[in-house]
C-alpha positions in Angstrom: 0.0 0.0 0.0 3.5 2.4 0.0 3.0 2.6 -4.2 3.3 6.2 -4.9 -0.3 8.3 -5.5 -1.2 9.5 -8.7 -1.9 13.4 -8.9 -5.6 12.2 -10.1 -6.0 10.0 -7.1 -4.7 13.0 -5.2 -7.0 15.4 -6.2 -10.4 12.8 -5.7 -8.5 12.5 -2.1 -9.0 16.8 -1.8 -12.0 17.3 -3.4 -13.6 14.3 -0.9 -11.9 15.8 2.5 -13.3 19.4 0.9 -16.9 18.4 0.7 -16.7 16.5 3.7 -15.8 19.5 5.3 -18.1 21.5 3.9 -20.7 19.6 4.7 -19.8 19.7 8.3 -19.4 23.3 8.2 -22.2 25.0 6.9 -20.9 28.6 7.8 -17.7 28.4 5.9 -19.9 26.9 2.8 -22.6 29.9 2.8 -19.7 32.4 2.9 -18.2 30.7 0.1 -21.7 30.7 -1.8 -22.1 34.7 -1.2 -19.1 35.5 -1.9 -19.2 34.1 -5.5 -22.5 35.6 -5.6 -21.1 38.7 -4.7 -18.4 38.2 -7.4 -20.5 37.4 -10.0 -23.0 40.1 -9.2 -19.8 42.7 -9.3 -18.7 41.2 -13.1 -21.6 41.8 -14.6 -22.4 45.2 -13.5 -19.0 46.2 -13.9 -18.6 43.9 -16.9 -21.6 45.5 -19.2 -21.5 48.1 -21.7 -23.5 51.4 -20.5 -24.9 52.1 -23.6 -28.8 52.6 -24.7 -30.3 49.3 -23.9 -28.7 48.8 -20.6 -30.8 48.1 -17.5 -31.3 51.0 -15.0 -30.3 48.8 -12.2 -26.5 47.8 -14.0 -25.9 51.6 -14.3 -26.9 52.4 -10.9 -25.1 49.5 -9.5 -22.0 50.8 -12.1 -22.0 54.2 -10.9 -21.9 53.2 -7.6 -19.1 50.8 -7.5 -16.9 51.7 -11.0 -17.3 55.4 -11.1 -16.9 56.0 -7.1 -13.7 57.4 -6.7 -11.7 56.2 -3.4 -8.0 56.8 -1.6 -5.2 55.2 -4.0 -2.9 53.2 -1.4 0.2 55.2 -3.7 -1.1 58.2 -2.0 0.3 60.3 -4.8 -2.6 60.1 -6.9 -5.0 60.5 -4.5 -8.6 59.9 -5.2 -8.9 57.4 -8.1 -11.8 55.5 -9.4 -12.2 51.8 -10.2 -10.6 51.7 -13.8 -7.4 53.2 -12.1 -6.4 50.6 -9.7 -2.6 49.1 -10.1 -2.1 47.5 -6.9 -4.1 45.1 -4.8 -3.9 47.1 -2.4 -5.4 49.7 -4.4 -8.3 46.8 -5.1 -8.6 45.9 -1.6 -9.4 49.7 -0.7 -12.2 49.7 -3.7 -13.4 46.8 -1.9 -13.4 48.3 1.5 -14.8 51.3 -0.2 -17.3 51.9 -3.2 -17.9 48.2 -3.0 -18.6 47.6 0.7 -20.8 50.7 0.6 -22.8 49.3 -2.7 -23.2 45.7 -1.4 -25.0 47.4 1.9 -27.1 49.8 0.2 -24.8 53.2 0.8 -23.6 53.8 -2.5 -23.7 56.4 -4.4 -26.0 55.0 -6.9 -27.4 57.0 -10.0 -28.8 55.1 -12.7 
């Protein structure tokens, strides 16, 4: 039973011990669930083109998170919007920012 494991047998082994887990752990598996939700949700508004026949709700939800401007980590630039971040910690303030406030209905949005 010492024969070495394939990396196909080792990756069933994960993906079993994951859902096991999860299973067992039904907070960590609804965070997981929202926050793809959340990411998805954040794509497509931010993904889609403004244009004519776009939904009111995308461009509210656009303006709100893409157009928001927020404090660039480099400090230099000062306030930047979504389109301008170049660091992740530059991302992580957009997400502490615009998108936090979005996501729990403070934004700024105008559709």
């Amino acid at each position: 039973d010492d024969l070495p494991r394939t990396a196909q047998e080792q990756l069933e082994d994960l993906v079993r011990k994951a859902r096991r887990y999860l299973h067992n752990n039904r907070e960590v598996s609804d965070f997981l669930w929202h926050t793809l939700y959340l990411a998805l949700v954040s794509l497509v508004a931010l993904s889609l083109d403004t244009g004519q026949h776009t939904l009111e709700q995308n461009m509210a939800v656009r303006s709100a998170m893409a157009d928001a401007s927020f404090t660039s980590s480099l400090g230099s630039q000062g306030s930047i919007q979504f389109a301008n971040v170049q660091s992740v910690d530059d991302l992580w303030g957009w997400a502490q920012g615009p998108f936090a406030e979005t996501v729990a209905g403070r934004g700024d949005a105008q559709g």
